[in-house]
C-alpha positions in Angstrom: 13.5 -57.0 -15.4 12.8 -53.6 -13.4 14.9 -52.7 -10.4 13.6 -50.1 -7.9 16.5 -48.8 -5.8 15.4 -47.5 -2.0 18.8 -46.7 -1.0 21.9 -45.3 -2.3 23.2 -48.6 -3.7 25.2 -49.2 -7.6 22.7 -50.2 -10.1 22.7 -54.0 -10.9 24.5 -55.0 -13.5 25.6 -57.6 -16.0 29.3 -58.3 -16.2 29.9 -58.9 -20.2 26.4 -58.9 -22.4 27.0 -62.4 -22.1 26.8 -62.8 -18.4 23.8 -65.1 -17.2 24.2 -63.2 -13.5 23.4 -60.4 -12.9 26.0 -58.7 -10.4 24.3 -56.8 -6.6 26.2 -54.7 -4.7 26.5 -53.4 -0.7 24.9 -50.5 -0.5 27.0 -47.4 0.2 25.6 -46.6 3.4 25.7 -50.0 5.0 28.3 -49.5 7.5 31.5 -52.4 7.2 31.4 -55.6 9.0 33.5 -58.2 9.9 32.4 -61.9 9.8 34.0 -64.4 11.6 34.3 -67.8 10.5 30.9 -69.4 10.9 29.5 -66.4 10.4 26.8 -65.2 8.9 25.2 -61.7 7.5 22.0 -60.4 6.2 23.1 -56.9 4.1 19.4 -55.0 2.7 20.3 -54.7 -0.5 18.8 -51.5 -1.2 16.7 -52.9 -4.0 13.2 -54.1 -4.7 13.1 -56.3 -8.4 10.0 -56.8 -10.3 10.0 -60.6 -11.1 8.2 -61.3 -14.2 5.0 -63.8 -14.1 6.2 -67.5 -13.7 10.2 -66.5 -12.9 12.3 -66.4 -9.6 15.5 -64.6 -9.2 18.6 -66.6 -8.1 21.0 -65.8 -6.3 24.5 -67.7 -6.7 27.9 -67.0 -5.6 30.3 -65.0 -7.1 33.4 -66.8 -7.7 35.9 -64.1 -6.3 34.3 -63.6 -3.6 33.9 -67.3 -3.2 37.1 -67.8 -3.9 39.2 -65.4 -2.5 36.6 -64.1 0.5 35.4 -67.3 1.1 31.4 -66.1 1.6 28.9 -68.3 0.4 25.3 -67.0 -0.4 22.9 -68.5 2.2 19.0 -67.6 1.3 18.8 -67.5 -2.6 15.3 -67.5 -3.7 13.2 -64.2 -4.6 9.9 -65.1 -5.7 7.9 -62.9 -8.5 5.2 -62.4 -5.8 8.1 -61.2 -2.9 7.7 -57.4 -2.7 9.8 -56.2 -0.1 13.8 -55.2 -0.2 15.5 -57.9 -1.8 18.6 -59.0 1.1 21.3 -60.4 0.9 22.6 -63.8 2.9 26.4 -64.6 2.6 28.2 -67.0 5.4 31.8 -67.1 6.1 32.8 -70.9 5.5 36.7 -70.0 5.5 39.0 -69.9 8.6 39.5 -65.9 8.6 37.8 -63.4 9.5 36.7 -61.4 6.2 35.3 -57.8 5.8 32.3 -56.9 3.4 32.5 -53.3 2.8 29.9 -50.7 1.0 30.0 -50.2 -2.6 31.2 -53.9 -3.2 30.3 -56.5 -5.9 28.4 -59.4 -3.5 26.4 -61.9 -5.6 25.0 -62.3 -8.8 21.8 -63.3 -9.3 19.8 -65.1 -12.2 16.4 -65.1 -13.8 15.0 -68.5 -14.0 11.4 -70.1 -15.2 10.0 -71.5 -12.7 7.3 -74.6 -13.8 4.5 -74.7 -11.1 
């Protein structure tokens, strides 16, 4: 799959050459936020992804950041035909306030047939 990066963002990436996700970053020139519980935050992920024919890209948690950030990805769907910047949807479900700063490992995200 064929990223296209629009802002000055890490290049996705796999974690192991086993991984099934592949790993999206903040970009380094979104400025940090804080997100209180209940919250939640759409970060442009500086990318645009060229989903093959008959695929969508799916976005799942990452389990540290689940785990120890308590975010939760919201909006997880990219279709193949979905041009634009690819964003990124995570919601505080903890009880604290948590930070998302630039440069950081957000969600992963996996290629999936899609039977229509």
């Amino acid at each position: 799959m064929k990223f296209l990066k629009i802002r000055d963002v890490k290049d996705p990436s796999r974690g192991t050459s086993k991984s099934a996700g592949i790993d999206l970053f903040i970009p380094n020139d979104f400025e940090y936020r804080t997100l209180n519980p209940g919250q939640s935050l759409l970060i442009p992920a500086g990318l645009k992804a060229n989903v093959p024919e008959n695929y969508a890209f799916i976005a799942f948690n990452k389990s540290g950041v689940a785990t120890k950030k308590h975010l939760a990805v919201g909006a997880c769907v990219i279709d193949e035909d979905y041009q634009g910047e690819i964003h990124i949807h995570v919601y505080n479900y903890g009880s604290e306030p948590v930070t998302v700063n630039p440069g950081e490992k957000i969600i992963q995200c996996v290629l999936v047939p899609v039977l229509y």
